[in-house]
C-alpha positions, 0 to 999 in steps of 0.5 A: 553478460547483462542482467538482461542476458542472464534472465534471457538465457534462463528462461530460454535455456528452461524452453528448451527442457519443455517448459512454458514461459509466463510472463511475471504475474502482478505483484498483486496476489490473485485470489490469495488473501493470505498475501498481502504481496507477491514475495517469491517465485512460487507465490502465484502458483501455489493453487499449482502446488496444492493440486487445487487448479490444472496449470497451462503446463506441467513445467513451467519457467518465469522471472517474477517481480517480487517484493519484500520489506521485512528486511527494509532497514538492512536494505543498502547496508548489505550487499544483498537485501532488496525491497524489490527483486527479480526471481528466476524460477522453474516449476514442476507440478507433479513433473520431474523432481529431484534428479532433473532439478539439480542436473539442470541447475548444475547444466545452466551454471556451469554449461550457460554460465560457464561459471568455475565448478571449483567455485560452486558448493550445495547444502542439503537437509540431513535427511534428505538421501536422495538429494544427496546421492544425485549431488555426489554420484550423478554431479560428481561432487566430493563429500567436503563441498556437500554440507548438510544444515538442519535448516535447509526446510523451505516453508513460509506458514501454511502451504506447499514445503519441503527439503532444499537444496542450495548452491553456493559460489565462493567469493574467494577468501578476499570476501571472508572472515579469515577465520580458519573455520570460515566455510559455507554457512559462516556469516561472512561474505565469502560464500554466497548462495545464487540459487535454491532448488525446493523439492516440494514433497508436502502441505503444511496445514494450518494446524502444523501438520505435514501432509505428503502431496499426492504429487511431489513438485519442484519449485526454484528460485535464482536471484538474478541480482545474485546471479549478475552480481557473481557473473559481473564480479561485483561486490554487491548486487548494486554495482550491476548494471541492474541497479548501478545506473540509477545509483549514477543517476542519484549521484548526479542529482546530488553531486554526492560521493559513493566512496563516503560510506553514509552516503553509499547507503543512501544511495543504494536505498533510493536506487532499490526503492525507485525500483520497488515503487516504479514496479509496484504503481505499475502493477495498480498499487497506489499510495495510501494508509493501509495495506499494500498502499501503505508499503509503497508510501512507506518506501516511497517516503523512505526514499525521499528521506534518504534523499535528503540525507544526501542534500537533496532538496528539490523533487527527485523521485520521478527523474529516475523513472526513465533509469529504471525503464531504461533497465526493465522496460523491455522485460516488462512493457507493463512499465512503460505503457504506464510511465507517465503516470508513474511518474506522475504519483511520485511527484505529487506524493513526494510533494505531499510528502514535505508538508508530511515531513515537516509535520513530523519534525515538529512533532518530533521536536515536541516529543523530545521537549517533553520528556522528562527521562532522556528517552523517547517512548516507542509508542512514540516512535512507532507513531512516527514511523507508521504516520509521518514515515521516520525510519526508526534509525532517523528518529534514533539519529535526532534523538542522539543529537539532541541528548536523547535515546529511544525505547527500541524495545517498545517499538519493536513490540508496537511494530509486531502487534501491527505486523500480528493484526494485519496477519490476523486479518488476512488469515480470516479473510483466506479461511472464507474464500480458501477452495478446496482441490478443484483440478478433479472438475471437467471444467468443460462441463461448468458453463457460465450461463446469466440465464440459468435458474437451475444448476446441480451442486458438483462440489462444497468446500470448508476452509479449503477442504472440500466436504460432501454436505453442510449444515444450516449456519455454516459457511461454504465454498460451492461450484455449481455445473451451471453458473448465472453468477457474475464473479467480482472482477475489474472493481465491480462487486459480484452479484448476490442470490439465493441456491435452494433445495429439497433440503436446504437454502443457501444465500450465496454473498459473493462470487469470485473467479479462480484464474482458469476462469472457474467461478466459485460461490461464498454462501452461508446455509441458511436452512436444512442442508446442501449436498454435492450433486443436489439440484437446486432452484437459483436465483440471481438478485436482479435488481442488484445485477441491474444496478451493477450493471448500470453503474459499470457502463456508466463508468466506461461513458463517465472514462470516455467523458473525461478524457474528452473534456480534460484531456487525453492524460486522463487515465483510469487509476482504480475504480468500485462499482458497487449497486448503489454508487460508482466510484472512478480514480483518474490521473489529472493535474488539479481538481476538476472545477465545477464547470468541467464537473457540469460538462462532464455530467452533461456528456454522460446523460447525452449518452445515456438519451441516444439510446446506444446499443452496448456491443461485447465481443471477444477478440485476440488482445492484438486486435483489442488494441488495434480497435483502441480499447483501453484497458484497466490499470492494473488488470492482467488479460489473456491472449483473447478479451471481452471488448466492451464497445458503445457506439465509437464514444467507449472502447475498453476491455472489461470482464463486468456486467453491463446493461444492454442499451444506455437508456437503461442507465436512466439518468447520471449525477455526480455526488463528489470530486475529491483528491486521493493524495497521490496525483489521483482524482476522484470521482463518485456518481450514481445513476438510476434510481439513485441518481432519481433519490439524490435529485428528489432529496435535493428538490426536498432540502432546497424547499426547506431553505426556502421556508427557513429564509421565507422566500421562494425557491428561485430567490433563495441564493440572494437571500442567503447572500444577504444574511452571510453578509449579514452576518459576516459584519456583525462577526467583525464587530464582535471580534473588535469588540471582544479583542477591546475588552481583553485589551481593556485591563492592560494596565492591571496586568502592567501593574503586576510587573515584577523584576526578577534577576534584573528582568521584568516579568509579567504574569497575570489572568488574562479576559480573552476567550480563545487563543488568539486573542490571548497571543494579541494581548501577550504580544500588545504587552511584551510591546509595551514592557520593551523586554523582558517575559509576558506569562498569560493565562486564561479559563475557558470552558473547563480548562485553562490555556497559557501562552509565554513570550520572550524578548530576544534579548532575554533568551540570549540570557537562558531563558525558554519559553517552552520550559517556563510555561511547561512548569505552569501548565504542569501546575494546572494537570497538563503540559506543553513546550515550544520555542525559546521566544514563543510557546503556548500550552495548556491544563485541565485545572482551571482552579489552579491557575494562580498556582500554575502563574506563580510555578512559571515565574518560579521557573524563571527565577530557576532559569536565571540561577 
């Protein structure tokens, strides 16, 4: 069977046990700001789990697109690790439990499958009798193939847990030890586990405390790699035609040979990380320095390192794009209606990553120049690591060939105090949007009304709790029967209010909506107090929903817009519409010139003055297309949309605010165009009254140049023109006139030649007033000496600056620049290095130049012996 096949057969043989089918959910998480990715099956169902939402099923069956990158440096070294990996799972939310879990795992492996009953073997938790007692009496299995681990406990921090039950396949002994004691848990190869059944019986709270659910749950998880690896009898899961062809692909691209076990592991990285990042730009994540972003850059660049490893040197990256369709595509569309542009963020960052790499290499080679003990610091490394993208082992690799180690230690803590932020930050982040169990509400009694002003308290939530009342100063999740707040969706921020009762007030600063569509309120008490089942006076901030409302159906013309003057590759890559400002990334080839910009304003504002009506209806997603709306990258949507239409010049789906007709737009100004680093343009705007504040501030600035250069306002380009050009000459004389002087004492600095071990060497202060025209004078010098060094110096501002020159003939006989001024500069409180012909450096003792000289030509009397 494919890996195809397998994932089918799967999900079609749980369809059958009356589960529904969903397609894998985003890889990422929704309402979850505890994760920064989905990183398993049950991840996007953990509001199922805890009771909080009602699901579409109470069985429920996917494949889900996972990441995970806390074993990144393992991946291509073991037979198993990934970045990215498929999860089959089957879910019960207070369903069936432990008696039809494990009588149906053992019915698809050993019925569907038709995998060797001899070969499979299960561990259980010691505890946990019944698991035993279905595995023993009701499967059949002997006492010698059930193993009971202390360790079979599923949990991931706060969240639903409980014991585990895992199915093991032995390899075969060819795959093991050899130890006599060699069984399942050994370390080796031999016994592999496909698949974990978690029997989800409680809730582990924040504070550690295990709370039995009210109703127990089945959550599983299959790898398919795993699975395809022992149903292809493969030795790992990269030689499945789930992986295996992209190794083929890079094989190809740098006629390498997989045999050669350095450059197996190459190829196995690139081949997992290709699919990791092909996945995840899919999903709406894009290249950047923090977050999720960072991860895909950090595989992305470890990709493209590995692949230089190999000897590629060319872009690579992007032409296995078409690999990887050719596997998932069909599993999940979702791939190839964004391909293009997939492949378009991966050449311009693989681009990008070059100029990166290169840096990096020069800053690893002045890392290794300087110091003084052998070891390379693991701040250091870190650094390298986290901006420029060195895998540790890459940089350990350089060192070594250079002499040198490095201090795994202080990188491995660097690396935990990063990982202990970022989860710090998120864990603050999930304790005030956490809502408690919401699965109690009729939610066919909560209505979404933008008209309401007046709604009925049915539920206050704290930390994910929910609580009868809340007191003045304390933050709370609220659900209010009838809703006028729009929750933040689609780039758009929500809107604002304020919730007021006999007995309490409260300022609503955001609202957001649980995946049933249920919106919720953050608010903080201002006074008094609020209970469940108060009514309250609501109102919205309308001129902050107005704006919003403005500046998102200007993003819908400004998309229209660019498709139509740059062309139809323009697609929507991200977008912010906040009640001040508009901010719209697209995917084009190059920076928009200041003419397109023009047209492109120009097109919106025609819009905007014909006074179009703004049509939103909701239709089956088949019919959506079918009209041409173009949906937002990254977006999950339903079976039925809002389609968001003006006129026939914009068609999307799009769940934000929107004004009625353009004209209450009023006017549209680009502010900004810039470049994200990642194939992506970005365009910032403002319409309204911001857009009026930025013309009249303009006018304002414009007035004042005019003053400043006494003409009138029409006059004041070539006015200016002039004065730059002015102003341009007199800079050109002045530098002629300054390298003259710093020229003008050549002869004293001749005169200072001494000879020492046969080599004529020039130290001397130097009258230049930037480093330029020191490196002028030491070149003029080492030109009129023939051979030989040329030490400079020279006090500016505080500090003093040195450069040193080598004759080539010279550094054949063991001199360095790079250590002869290190010794000068050291002697003037600082320190530097370069090449063995040409370094500069500098110190913070400028009354110590003298001395710092003297030290440089002290350093090549030590050099020359």
């Amino acid at each position: 069977m494919t890996g195809n096949e397998i994932r089918k057969a799967y999900l079609q043989f749980f369809k059958s046990k009356e589960h529904l089918i969903l397609h894998s959910f985003p890889l990422i998480p929704e309402n979850d700001p505890s994760l920064l990715l989905i990183g398993a099956g049950m991840a996007p169902l953990k509001p199922y789990f805890t009771g909080k939402l009602v699901p579409p099923s109470y069985r429920v069956t996917t494949s889900q697109k996972c990441i995970r990158t806390g074993d990144i440096d393992n991946v291509g070294r073991t037979a198993r690790h990934h970045t990215f990996f498929e999860m089959l799972g089957n879910f019960s939310f207070g369903n069936y439990f432990k008696k039809e879990a494990i009588s149906w795992a053992w019915e698809f492996l050993t019925e569907v499958l038709e995998l060797d009953k001899s070969k499979l073997y299960v561990t259980i938790y010691p505890d946990d009798k019944e698991a035993y007692d279905y595995w023993h009496n009701m499967i059949g299995l002997a006492d010698e193939r059930i193993f009971k681990f202390d360790d079979n406990f599923w949990e991931i921090g706060e969240g639903p847990c409980g014991p585990d039950s895992e199915i093991f396949y032995d390899l075969g002994p060819e795959r093991g030890c050899g130890q006599p004691t060699c069984n399942v848990g050994c370390d080796c190869d031999r016994y592999l586990e496909i698949w974990n059944l978690v029997f989800t019986q409680f809730n582990r709270t924040k504070d550690g405390k295990y709370e039995p659910l009210e109703k127990k749950n089945i959550d599983t998880g299959c790898g398919l790699e795993r699975l395809a690896s022992v149903i292809q009898q493969k030795e790992s899961n990269f030689e499945t035609d789930l992986i295996f062809p992209i190794i083929e692909k890079v094989i190809a691209i740098s006629h390498g040979d997989y045999s050669d076990p350095q450059q197996k592991i190459a190829m196995k990285v690139i081949a997992d990380h290709i699919r990791a990042i092909t996945v995840m730009i899919s999903d709406g994540i894009l290249p950047s320095n923090e977050g999720r972003g960072y991860v895909l850059r950090r595989i992305l660049r470890r990709a493209v390192r590995f692949g230089r490893l190999l000897g590629i040197r060319d872009m690579f990256l992007g032409s296995l794009v078409d690999t990887v369709m050719d596997i998932l595509g069909d599993e999940y569309p979702e791939l190839r209606e964004r391909q293009e542009l997939i492949k378009q963020i991966i050449d311009t960052e693989e681009k990008q990553f070059s100029a990166t790499l290169a840096q990096g290499m020069e800053l690893l080679n002045d890392m290794m120049s300087q110091s003084d003990n052998k070891v390379l610091s693991g701040d250091n490394v870190f650094k390298l690591y986290d901006t420029y993208g060195f895998p540790m082992e890459l940089t350990e690799e350089i060192a070594g060939e250079n002499g040198m180690t490095i201090d795994t230690d202080g990188f491995e803590a660097a690396m935990k105090e990063q990982q202990e932020r970022a989860r710090a930050a998120r864990a603050d982040v999930s304790a005030k949007v956490a809502t408690p169990d919401t699965t109690k509400l009729d939610q066919s009694k909560l209505i979404n009304d933008p008209s309401a002003t007046k709604a009925s308290i049915v539920m206050i939530g704290k930390g994910g709790v929910e609580v009868d009342a809340a007191q003045a100063g304390e933050e709370v999740t609220i659900i209010v029967d009838n809703n006028p707040f729009h929750a933040e969706g689609g780039g758009q921020l929500s809107d604002t209010g304020v919730l007021a009762g006999e007995k309490g007030k409260v300022q609503v600063t955001d609202a957001k909506a649980l995946p049933n569509g249920l919106v919720y309120l953050i608010a903080t008490v201002d006074e008094g107090t609020l209970q469940t089942g108060d009514t309250v006076d609501v109102t919205v901030h309308q001129t902050r929903h107005l704006n919003l409302a403005r500046n998102h159906t200007a993003t819908h013309l400004l998309q229209a817009a660019l498709r139509k003057i740059l062309g139809n590759h323009v697609n929507q890559a991200g977008s912010l519409v906040t009640p001040d400002h508009l901010r719209f990334d697209f995917t084009h080839f190059s920076p928009v010139t200041q003419a397109e910009l023009d047209a492109i304003e120009n097109l919106v504002n025609e819009e905007i003055l014909k006074n179009i009506p703004v049509t939103i209806e909701e239709m089956p997603i088949d019919d959506a297309k079918e009209k041409g709306a173009m949906a937002l990258f990254g977006e999950k949507y339903g079976d039925v949309v809002r389609v968001v239409s003006v006129d026939d010049f914009s068609c999307e789906l799009c769940g934000g605010s929107h004004v009625d007709n353009t004209s209450v737009i009023g006017s549209f100004r680009i502010t900004g165009e810039s470049g994200t680093g990642s194939g992506v343009r970005r365009i910032e705007a403002v319409t309204g009254e911001a857009a009026l504040a930025v013309a009249k501030a303009e006018s304002r600035e414009l007035q004042q140049l005019a003053d400043l250069l006494k003409a009138k306002v029409g006059d004041t380009t070539a006015k200016l023109e002039a004065l730059l050009a002015q102003a341009k000459g007199m800079e050109k004389e002045l530098a002629q006139l300054k390298k003259e002087a710093a020229m003008s004492d050549m002869d004293s600095i001749l005169a200072g030649k001494e000879d020492i071990g046969g080599v004529s060497v020039i130290t001397a202060v130097a009258q230049a007033d930037s480093m330029d025209n020191l490196r002028d004078l030491a070149d003029s010098v080492l030109d009129k000496v023939g051979s030989g060094v040329v030490l400079l110096g020279m006090a500016h501002d505080d500090k003093v600056n040195f450069v040193c020159k080598v004759a080539k003939a010279d550094v054949k006989r063991g001199l360095h620049a790079g250590k002869i001024i290190k010794a000068a500069a050291q002697a003037a409180g600082g320190n530097g290095g370069g090449r063995p012909d040409m370094a500069q450096a500098g110190g913070k003792e400028p009354e110590k130049l003298a001395d710092a000289l003297k030290a440089g030509a002290d350093a090549v009397r030590d050099l020359l012996g």
